[in-house]
Structures are given as C-alpha cells and as structure tokens.
C-alpha positions in Angstrom: 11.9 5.8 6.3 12.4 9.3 6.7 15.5 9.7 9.0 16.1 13.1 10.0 19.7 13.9 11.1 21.3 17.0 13.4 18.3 18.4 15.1 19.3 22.2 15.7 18.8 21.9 19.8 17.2 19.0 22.2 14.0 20.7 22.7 13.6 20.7 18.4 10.0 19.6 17.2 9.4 18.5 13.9 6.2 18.0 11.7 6.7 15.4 8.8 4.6 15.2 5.7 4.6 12.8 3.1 4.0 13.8 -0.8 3.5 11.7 -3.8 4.2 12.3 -7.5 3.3 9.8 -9.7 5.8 10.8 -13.2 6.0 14.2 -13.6 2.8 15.2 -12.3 2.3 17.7 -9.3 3.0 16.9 -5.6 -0.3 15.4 -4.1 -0.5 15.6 -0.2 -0.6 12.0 1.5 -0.8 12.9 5.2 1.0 15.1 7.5 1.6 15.2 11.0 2.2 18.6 12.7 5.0 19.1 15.3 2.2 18.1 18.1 1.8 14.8 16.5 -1.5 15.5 15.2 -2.1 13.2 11.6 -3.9 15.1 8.9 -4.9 13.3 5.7 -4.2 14.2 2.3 -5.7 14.2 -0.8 -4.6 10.6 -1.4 -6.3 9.3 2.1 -9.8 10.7 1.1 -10.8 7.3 -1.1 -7.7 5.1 0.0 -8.4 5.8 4.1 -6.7 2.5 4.9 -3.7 2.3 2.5 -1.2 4.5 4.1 0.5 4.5 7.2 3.1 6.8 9.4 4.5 5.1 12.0 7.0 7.0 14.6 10.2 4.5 15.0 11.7 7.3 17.0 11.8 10.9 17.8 13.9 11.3 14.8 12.7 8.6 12.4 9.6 8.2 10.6 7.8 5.9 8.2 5.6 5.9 5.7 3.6 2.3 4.9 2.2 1.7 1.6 -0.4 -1.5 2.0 -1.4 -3.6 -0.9 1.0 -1.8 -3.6 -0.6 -1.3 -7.1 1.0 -0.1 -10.6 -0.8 3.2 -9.5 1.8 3.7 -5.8 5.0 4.1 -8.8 6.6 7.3 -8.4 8.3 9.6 -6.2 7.6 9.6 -2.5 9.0 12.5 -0.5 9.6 13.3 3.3 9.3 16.8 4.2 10.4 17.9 7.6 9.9 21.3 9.5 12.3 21.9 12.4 10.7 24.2 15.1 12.3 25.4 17.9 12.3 27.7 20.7 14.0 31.4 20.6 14.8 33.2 24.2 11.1 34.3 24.9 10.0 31.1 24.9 8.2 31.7 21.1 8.3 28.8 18.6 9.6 29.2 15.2 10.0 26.8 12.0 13.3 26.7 10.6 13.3 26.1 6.4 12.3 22.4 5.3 14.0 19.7 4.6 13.3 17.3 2.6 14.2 13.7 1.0 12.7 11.7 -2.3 11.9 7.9 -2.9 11.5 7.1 -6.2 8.9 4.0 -6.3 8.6 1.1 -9.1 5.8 -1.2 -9.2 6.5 -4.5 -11.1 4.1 -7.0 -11.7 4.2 -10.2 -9.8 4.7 -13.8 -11.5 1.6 -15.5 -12.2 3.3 -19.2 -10.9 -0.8 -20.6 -10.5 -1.7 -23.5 -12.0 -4.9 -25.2 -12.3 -4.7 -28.8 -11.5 -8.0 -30.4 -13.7 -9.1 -34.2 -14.7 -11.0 -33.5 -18.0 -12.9 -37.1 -17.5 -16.7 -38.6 -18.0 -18.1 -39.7 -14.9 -21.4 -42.0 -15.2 -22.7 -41.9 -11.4 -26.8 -43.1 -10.6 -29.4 -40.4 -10.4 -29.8 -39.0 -6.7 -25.9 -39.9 -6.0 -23.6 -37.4 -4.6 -21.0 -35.8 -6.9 -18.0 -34.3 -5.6 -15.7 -31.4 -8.1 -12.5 -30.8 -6.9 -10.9 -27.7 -8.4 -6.7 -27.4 -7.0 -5.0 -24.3 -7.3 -1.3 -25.1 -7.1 0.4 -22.1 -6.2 3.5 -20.8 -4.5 0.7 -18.3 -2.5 1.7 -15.3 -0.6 -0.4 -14.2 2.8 -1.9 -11.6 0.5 -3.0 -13.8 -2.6 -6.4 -13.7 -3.5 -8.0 -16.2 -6.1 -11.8 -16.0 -7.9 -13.3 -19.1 -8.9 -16.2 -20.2 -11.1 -17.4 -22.6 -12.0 -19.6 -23.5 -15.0 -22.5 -26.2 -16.3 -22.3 -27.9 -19.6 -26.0 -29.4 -20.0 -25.1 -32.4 -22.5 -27.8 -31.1 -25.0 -25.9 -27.4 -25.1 -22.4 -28.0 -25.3 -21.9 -24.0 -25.3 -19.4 -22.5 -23.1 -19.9 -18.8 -21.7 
C-alpha cells in the first residue's frame, strides 16, 4: 500500500503511479492515475491487462494488486506520489514527488500433490462399462490448477509416449 502521510493543505490532490524494476533493470511504468483519478496503463498492462490493480482505500492510501504472482513479478515496486495544490489565484501546482519502494520475492510453491493410482489387471466382458478413476490428493488452494492425461497401452504395443 502506498500510504501517503502530511498532505501540505485539505484541498491537496495527488496523482499516484506505480513503477516496477525487476533487478537492476530500468523503471518500467505499471499504471498511473492522475490527480483527477484518471487510470493510465503502463508498459506492463499492454499484454498483462488483467494482472494489476490500484484500488483507492482512502483519500490518502492506495494499493497496488498483483494477481496470479509469477517468478517474473520479483523486484522492486515503487509508489510515486505528486502533491498538487492550489496557490492564491486559484492556479494548480505539483509540489516535488515522493516516493516509496517494495522490494518483491517470488518463491516457488510446494508441490504437496500426490497421485493416488491402483497399478492392477482388470479382465471385464467385451461391451462392459469400464470406469478409471484418477485422485489427486492435494492440500489445493482456490487458485490451483491441474492438467491431466491420460494414456492407452494396446497389449500388443507396450510403448509408452
């Protein structure tokens, strides 16, 4: 969250961005949002649209959401805000930036699945019905997703793929 602290007056707008830089690599824009609340995307939102979020908690707090992590999201994350306020005349002005820095670490998840199997012979009549049961035994999170596939071993080519 990017928590900004001691606006200069009560009238104070701010626009907030949000940068990436994965290692020592440049900053890369992720979006920004303008001191009208406008979003803009960034570089990062032109092939991963639906992978960021900013959500407004308050006037003064803001939040970046990172869906679906991947080794790729490690790095540093940075806030930048832009104060503007109003002089006499009524004219707006942006006062320096200010800004703050996440450092991110992916780590891989546990793979905890298991594969419950039954390596037997089964001898059923032609024209029977013949029910495979594959389990996966898993501690799953909401997010999990799981490819299966299943394979035919004719008795006269015992070849796996």
């Amino acid at each position: 969250a990017c928590q900004i602290q001691g606006a200069t007056n009560s009238n104070s707008q701010f626009a907030v961005s949000w940068y990436f830089t994965p290692s020592e690599m440049g900053n890369t824009t992720i979006l920004k949002m303008d001191r009208y609340h406008i979003l803009e995307n960034g570089e990062m939102m032109k092939n991963r649209k639906h992978k960021f979020q900013l959500i407004r908690q308050s006037a003064d707090s803001y939040k970046l959401v990172i869906l679906q992590t991947e080794f790729g999201d490690s790095g540093k994350h940075y806030c930048v805000v832009e104060e503007w306020v109003q002089d006499p005349n009524n004219k707006w002005y942006a006062l320096p930036q200010q800004s703050a820095e996440t450092q991110l670490i992916i780590r891989a998840t546990e793979n905890n699945v298991r594969v419950l199997k039954n390596n037997t012979s089964v001898r059923i009549p032609e024209s029977n019905d013949f029910i495979v049961n594959c389990t996966i035994d898993s501690d799953i999170q909401a997010m999990s997703h799981f490819s299966v596939t299943w394979y035919y071993q004719n008795h006269e080519d015992p070849k796996l793929p």
